[in-house]
PyMOL commands that place a pseudoatom at each C-alpha (Angstrom):
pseudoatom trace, name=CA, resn=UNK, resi=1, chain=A, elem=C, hetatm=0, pos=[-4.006, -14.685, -21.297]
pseudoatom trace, name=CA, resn=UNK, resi=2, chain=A, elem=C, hetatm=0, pos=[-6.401, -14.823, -18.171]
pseudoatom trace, name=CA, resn=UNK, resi=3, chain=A, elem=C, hetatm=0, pos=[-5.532, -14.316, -15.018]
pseudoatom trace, name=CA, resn=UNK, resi=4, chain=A, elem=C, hetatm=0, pos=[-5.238, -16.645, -11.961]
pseudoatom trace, name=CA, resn=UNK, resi=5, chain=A, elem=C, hetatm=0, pos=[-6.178, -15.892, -8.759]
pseudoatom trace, name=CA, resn=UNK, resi=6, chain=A, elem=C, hetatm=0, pos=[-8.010, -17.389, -5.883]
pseudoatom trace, name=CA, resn=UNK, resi=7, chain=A, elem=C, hetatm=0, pos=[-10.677, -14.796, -5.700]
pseudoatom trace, name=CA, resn=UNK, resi=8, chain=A, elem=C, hetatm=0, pos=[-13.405, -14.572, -8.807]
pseudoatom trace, name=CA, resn=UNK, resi=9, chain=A, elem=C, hetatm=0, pos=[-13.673, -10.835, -8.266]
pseudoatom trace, name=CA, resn=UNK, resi=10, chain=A, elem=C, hetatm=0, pos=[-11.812, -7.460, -7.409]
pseudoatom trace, name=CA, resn=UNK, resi=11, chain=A, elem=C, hetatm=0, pos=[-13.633, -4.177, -7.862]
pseudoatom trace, name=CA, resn=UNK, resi=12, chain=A, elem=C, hetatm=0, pos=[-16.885, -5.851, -9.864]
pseudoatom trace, name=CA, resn=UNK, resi=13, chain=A, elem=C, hetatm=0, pos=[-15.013, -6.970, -12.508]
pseudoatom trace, name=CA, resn=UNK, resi=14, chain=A, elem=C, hetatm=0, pos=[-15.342, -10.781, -13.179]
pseudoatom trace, name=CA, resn=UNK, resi=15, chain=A, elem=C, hetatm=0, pos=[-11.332, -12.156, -13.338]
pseudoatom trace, name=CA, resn=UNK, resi=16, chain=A, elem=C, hetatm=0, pos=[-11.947, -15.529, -14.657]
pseudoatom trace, name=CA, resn=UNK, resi=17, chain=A, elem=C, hetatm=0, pos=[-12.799, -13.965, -18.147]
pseudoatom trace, name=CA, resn=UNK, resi=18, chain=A, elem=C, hetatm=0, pos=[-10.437, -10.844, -17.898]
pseudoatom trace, name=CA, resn=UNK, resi=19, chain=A, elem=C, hetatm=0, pos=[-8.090, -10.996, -20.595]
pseudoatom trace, name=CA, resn=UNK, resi=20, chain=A, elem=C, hetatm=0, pos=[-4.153, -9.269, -20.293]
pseudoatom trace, name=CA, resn=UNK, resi=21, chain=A, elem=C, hetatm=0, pos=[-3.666, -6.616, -22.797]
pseudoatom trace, name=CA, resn=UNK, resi=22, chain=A, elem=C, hetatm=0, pos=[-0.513, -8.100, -24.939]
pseudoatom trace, name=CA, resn=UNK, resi=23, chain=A, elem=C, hetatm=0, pos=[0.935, -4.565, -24.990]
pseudoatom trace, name=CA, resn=UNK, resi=24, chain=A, elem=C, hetatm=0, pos=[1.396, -4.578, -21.699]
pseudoatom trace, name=CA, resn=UNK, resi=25, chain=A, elem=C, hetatm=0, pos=[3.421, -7.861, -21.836]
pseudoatom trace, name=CA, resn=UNK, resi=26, chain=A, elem=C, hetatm=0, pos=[5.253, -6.760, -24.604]
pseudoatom trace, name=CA, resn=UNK, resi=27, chain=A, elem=C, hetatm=0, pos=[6.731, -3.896, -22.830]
pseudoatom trace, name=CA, resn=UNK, resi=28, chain=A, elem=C, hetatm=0, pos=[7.265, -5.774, -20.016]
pseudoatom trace, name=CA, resn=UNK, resi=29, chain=A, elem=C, hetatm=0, pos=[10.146, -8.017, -21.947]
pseudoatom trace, name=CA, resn=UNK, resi=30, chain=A, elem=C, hetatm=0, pos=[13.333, -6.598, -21.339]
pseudoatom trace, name=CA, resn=UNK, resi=31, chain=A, elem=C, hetatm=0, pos=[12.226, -3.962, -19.289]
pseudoatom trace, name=CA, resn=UNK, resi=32, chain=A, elem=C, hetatm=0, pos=[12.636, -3.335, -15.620]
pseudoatom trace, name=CA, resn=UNK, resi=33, chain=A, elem=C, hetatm=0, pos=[9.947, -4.695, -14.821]
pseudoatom trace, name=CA, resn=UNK, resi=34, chain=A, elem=C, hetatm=0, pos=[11.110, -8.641, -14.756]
pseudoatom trace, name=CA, resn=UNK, resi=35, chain=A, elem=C, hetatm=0, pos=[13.070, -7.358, -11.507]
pseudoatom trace, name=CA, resn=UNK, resi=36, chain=A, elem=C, hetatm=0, pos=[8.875, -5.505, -10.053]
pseudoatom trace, name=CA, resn=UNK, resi=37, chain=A, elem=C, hetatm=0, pos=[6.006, -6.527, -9.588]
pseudoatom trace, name=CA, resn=UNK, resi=38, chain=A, elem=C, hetatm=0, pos=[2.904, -4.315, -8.953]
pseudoatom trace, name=CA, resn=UNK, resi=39, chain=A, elem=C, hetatm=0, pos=[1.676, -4.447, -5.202]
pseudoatom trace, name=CA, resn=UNK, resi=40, chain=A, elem=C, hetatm=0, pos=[-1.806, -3.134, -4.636]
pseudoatom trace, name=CA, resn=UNK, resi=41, chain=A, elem=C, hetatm=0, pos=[-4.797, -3.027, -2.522]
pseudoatom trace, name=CA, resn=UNK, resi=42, chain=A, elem=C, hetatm=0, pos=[-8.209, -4.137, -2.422]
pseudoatom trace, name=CA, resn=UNK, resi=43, chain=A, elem=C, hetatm=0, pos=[-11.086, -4.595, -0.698]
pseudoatom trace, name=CA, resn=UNK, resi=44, chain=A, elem=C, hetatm=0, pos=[-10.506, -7.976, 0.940]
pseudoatom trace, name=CA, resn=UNK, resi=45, chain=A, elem=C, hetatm=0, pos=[-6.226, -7.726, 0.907]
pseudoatom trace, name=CA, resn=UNK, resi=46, chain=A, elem=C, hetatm=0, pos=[-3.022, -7.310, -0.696]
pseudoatom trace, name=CA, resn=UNK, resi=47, chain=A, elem=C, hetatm=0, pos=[-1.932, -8.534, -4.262]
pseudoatom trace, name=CA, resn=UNK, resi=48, chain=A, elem=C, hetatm=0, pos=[0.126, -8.270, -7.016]
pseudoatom trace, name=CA, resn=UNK, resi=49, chain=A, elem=C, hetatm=0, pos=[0.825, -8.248, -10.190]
pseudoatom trace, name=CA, resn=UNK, resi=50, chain=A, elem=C, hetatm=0, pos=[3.971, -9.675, -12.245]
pseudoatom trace, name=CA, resn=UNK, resi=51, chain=A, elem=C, hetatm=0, pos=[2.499, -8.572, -15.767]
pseudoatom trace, name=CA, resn=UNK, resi=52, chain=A, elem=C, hetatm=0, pos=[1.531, -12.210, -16.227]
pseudoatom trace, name=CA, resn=UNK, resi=53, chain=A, elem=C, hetatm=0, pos=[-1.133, -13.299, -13.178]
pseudoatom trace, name=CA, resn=UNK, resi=54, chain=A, elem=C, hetatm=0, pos=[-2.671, -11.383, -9.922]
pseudoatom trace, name=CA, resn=UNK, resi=55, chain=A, elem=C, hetatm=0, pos=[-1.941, -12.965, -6.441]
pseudoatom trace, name=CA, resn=UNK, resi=56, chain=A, elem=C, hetatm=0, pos=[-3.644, -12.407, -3.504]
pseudoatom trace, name=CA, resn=UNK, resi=57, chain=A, elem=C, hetatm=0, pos=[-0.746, -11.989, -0.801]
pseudoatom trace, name=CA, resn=UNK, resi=58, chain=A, elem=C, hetatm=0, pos=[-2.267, -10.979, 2.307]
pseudoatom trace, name=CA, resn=UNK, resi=59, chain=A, elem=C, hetatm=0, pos=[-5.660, -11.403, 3.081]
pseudoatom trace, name=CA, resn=UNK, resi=60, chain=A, elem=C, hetatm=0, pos=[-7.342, -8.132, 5.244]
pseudoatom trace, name=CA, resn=UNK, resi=61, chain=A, elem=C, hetatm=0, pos=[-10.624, -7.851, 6.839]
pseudoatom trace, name=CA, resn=UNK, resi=62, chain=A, elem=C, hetatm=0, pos=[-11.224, -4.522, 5.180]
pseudoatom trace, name=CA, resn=UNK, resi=63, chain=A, elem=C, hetatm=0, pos=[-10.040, -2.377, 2.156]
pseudoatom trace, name=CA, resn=UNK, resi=64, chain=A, elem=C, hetatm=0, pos=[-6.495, -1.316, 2.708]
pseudoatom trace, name=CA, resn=UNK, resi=65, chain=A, elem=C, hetatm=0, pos=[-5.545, 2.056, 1.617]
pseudoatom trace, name=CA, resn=UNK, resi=66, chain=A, elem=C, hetatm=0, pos=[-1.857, 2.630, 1.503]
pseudoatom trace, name=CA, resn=UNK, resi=67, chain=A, elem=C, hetatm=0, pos=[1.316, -0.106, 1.318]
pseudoatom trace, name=CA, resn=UNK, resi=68, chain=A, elem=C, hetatm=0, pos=[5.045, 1.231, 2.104]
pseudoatom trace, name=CA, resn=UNK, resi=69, chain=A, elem=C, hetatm=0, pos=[8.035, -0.633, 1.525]
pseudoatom trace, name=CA, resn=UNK, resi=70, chain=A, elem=C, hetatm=0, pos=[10.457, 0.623, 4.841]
pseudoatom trace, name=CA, resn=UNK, resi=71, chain=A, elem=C, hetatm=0, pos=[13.840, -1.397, 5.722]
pseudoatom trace, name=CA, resn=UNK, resi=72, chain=A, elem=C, hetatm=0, pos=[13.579, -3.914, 2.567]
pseudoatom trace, name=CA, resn=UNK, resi=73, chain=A, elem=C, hetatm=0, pos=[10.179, -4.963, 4.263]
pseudoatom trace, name=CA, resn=UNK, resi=74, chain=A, elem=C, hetatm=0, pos=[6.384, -4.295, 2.604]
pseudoatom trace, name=CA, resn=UNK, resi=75, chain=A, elem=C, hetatm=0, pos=[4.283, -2.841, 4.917]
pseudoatom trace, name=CA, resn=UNK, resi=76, chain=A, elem=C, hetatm=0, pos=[0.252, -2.430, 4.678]
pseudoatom trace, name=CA, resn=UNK, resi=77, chain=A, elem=C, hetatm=0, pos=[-2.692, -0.581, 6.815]
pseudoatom trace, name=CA, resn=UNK, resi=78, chain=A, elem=C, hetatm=0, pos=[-5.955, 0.416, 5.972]
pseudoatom trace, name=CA, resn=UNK, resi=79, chain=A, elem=C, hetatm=0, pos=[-9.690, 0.275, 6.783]
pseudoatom trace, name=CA, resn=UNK, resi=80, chain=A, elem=C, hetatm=0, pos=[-8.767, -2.600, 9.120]
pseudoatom trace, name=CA, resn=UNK, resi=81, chain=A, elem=C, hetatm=0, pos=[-7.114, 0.210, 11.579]
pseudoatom trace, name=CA, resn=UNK, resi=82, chain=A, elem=C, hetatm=0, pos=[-3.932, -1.803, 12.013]
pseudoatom trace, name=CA, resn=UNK, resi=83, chain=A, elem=C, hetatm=0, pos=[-0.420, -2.063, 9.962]
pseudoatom trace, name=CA, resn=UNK, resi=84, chain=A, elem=C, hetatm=0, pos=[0.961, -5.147, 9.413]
pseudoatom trace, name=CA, resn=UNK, resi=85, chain=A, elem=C, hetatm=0, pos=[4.456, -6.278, 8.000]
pseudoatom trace, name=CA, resn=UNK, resi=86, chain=A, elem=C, hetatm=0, pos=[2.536, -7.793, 4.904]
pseudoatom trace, name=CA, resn=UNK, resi=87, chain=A, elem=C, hetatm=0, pos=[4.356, -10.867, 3.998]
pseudoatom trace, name=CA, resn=UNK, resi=88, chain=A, elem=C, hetatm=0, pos=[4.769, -12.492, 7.861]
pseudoatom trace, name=CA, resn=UNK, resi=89, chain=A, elem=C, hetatm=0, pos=[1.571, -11.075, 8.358]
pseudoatom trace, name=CA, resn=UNK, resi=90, chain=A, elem=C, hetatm=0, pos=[3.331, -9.232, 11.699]
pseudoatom trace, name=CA, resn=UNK, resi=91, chain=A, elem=C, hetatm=0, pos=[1.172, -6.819, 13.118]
pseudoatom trace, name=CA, resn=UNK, resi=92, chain=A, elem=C, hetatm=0, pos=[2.945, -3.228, 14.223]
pseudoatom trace, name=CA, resn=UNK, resi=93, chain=A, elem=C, hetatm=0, pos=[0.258, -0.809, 15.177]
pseudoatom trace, name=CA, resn=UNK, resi=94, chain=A, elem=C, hetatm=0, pos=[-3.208, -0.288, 15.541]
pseudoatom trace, name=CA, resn=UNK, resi=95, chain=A, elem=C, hetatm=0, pos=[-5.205, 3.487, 15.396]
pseudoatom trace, name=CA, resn=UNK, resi=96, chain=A, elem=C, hetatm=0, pos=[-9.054, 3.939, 16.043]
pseudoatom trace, name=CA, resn=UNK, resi=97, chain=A, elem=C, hetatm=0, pos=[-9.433, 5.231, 12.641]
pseudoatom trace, name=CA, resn=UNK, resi=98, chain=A, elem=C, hetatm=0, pos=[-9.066, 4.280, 9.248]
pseudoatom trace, name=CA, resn=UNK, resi=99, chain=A, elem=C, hetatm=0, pos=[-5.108, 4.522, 8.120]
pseudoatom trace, name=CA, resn=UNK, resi=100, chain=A, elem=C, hetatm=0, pos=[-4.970, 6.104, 4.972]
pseudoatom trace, name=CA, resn=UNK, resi=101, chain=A, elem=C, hetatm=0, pos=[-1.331, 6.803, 4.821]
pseudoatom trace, name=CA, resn=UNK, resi=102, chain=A, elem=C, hetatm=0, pos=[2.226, 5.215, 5.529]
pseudoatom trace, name=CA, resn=UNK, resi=103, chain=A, elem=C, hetatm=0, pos=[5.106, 7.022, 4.403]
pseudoatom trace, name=CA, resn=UNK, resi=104, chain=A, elem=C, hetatm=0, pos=[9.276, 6.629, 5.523]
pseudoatom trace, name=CA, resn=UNK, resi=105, chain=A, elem=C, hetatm=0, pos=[10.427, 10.341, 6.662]
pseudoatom trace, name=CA, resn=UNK, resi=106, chain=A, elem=C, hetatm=0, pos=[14.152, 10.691, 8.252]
pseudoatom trace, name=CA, resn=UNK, resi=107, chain=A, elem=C, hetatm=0, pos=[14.548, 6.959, 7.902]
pseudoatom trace, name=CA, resn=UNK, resi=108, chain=A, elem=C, hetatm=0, pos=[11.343, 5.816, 10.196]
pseudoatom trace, name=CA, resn=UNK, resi=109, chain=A, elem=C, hetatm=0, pos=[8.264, 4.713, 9.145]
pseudoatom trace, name=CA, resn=UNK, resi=110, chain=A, elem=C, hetatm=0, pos=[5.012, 7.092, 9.623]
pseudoatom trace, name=CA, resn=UNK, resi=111, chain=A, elem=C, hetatm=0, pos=[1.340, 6.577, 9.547]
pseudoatom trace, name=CA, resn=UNK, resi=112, chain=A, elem=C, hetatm=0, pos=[-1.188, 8.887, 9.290]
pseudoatom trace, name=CA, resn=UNK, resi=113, chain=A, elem=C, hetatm=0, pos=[-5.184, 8.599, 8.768]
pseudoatom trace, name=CA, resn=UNK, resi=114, chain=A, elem=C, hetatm=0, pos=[-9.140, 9.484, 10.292]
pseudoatom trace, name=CA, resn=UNK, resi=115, chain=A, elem=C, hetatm=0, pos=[-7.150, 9.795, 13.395]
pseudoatom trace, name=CA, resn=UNK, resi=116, chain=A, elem=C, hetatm=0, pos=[-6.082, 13.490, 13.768]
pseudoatom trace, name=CA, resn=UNK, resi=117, chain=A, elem=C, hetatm=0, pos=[-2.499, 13.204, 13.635]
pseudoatom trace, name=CA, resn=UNK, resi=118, chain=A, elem=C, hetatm=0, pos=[0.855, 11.351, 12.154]
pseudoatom trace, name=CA, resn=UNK, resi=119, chain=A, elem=C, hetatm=0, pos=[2.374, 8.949, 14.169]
pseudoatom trace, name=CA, resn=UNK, resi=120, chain=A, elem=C, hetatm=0, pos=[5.960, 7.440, 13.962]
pseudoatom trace, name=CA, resn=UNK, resi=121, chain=A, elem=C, hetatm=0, pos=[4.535, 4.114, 13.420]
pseudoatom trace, name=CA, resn=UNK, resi=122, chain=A, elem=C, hetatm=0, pos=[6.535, 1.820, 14.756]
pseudoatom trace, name=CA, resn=UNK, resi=123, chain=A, elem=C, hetatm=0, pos=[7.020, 3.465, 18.663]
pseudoatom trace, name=CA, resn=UNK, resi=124, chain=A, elem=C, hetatm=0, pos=[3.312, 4.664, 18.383]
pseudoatom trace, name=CA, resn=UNK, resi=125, chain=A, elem=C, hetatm=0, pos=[4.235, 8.264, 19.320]
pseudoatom trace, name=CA, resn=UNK, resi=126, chain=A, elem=C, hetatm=0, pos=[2.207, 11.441, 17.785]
pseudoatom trace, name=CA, resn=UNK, resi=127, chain=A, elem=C, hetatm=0, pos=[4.580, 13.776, 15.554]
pseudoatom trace, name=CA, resn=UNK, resi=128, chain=A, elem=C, hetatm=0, pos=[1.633, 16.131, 14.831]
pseudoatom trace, name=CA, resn=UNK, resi=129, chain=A, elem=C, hetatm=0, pos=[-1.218, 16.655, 16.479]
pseudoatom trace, name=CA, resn=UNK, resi=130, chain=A, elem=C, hetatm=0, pos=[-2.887, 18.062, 13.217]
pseudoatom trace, name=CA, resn=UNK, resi=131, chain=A, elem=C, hetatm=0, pos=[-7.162, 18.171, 14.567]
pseudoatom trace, name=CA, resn=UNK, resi=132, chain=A, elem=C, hetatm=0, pos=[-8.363, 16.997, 11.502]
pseudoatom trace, name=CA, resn=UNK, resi=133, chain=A, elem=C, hetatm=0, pos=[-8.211, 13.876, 9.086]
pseudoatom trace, name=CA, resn=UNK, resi=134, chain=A, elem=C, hetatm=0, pos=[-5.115, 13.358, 6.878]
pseudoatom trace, name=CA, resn=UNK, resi=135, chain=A, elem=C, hetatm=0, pos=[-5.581, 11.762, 3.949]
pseudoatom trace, name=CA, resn=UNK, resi=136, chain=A, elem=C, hetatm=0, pos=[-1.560, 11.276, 2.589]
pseudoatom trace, name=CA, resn=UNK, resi=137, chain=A, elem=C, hetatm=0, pos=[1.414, 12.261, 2.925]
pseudoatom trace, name=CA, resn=UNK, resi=138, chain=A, elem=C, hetatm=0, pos=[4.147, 12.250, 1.286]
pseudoatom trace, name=CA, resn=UNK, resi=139, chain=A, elem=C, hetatm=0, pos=[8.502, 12.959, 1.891]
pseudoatom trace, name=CA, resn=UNK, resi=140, chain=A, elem=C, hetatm=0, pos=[9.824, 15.397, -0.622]
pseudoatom trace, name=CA, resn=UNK, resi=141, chain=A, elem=C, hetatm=0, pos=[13.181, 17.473, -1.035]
pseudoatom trace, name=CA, resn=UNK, resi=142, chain=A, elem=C, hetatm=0, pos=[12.730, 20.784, 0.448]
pseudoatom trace, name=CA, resn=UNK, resi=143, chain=A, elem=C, hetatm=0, pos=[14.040, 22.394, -2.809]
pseudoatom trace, name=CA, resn=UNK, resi=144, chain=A, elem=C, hetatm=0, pos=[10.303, 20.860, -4.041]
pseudoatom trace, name=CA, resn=UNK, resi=145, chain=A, elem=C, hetatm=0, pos=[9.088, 23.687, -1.956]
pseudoatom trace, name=CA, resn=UNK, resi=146, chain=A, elem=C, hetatm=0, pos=[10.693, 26.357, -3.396]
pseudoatom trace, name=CA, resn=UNK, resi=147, chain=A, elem=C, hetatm=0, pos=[11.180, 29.574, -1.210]
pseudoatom trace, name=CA, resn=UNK, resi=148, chain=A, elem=C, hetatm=0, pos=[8.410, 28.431, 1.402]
pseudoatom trace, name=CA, resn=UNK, resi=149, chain=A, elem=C, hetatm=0, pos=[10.739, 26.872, 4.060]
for i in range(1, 149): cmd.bond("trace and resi %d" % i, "trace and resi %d" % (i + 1))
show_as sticks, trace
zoom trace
């Protein structure tokens, strides 16, 4: 099956003569998966992927770098310096570095990038001041930590 999309290219690789793997849609019958779709990012925006096509869903002047789904609602932010609400296309924030993560801690929505620090997105306040780039992030159980907290 090839896949449809309005772009020719993502990553180099030439979509109008990609071809599906059949496993992949074989294991997608019956499986959760009818109920998902992949998200992902790329250079020029957001798409996904349904296991049948890839659609471009929100177009970015940049490569975006991490998506978060926070209240029901998909969220994106990357290269760009800005996170948007990805499907109204609703911008929340902007940094004055690249945004490399977004992650939901205590029920709020973080961001975190080439900026220094991790901000509660949505009120633009620093949570840590950290002096150097973060790179991601990511809201675990303590009991992941074992004995160190």
């Amino acid at each position: 099956m090839t896949l449809k999309l309005n772009q020719r290219k993502v990553f180099g690789i030439d979509l109008d003569n990609y071809k599906i793997d059949k496993r992949i849609e074989e294991k997608l019958v019956g499986s959760k998966s009818e109920e998902e779709v992949l998200v992902f990012g790329s250079t020029d925006g957001v798409y996904y992927f349904d296991g049948r096509i890839v659609k471009k869903i929100a177009e970015r002047n940049g490569p975006v770098m991490a998506l978060r789904l926070w209240n029901g609602e998909l969220y994106d932010a990357g290269y760009y310096r800005k996170v948007y609400r990805t499907m109204d296309n609703e911008f929340v924030a902007e940094r004055y570095g690249w945004i490399m993560a977004l992650e939901v801690f205590d029920g709020e929505l973080y961001d975190a990038g080439y900026y220094y620090g991790i901000y509660r997105t949505i009120d633009n306040e620093v949570v840590v001041d950290f002096g150097k780039p973060i790179f991601c992030m990511l809201a675990v159980p303590r009991s992941v930590l074992g004995g160190l907290i």
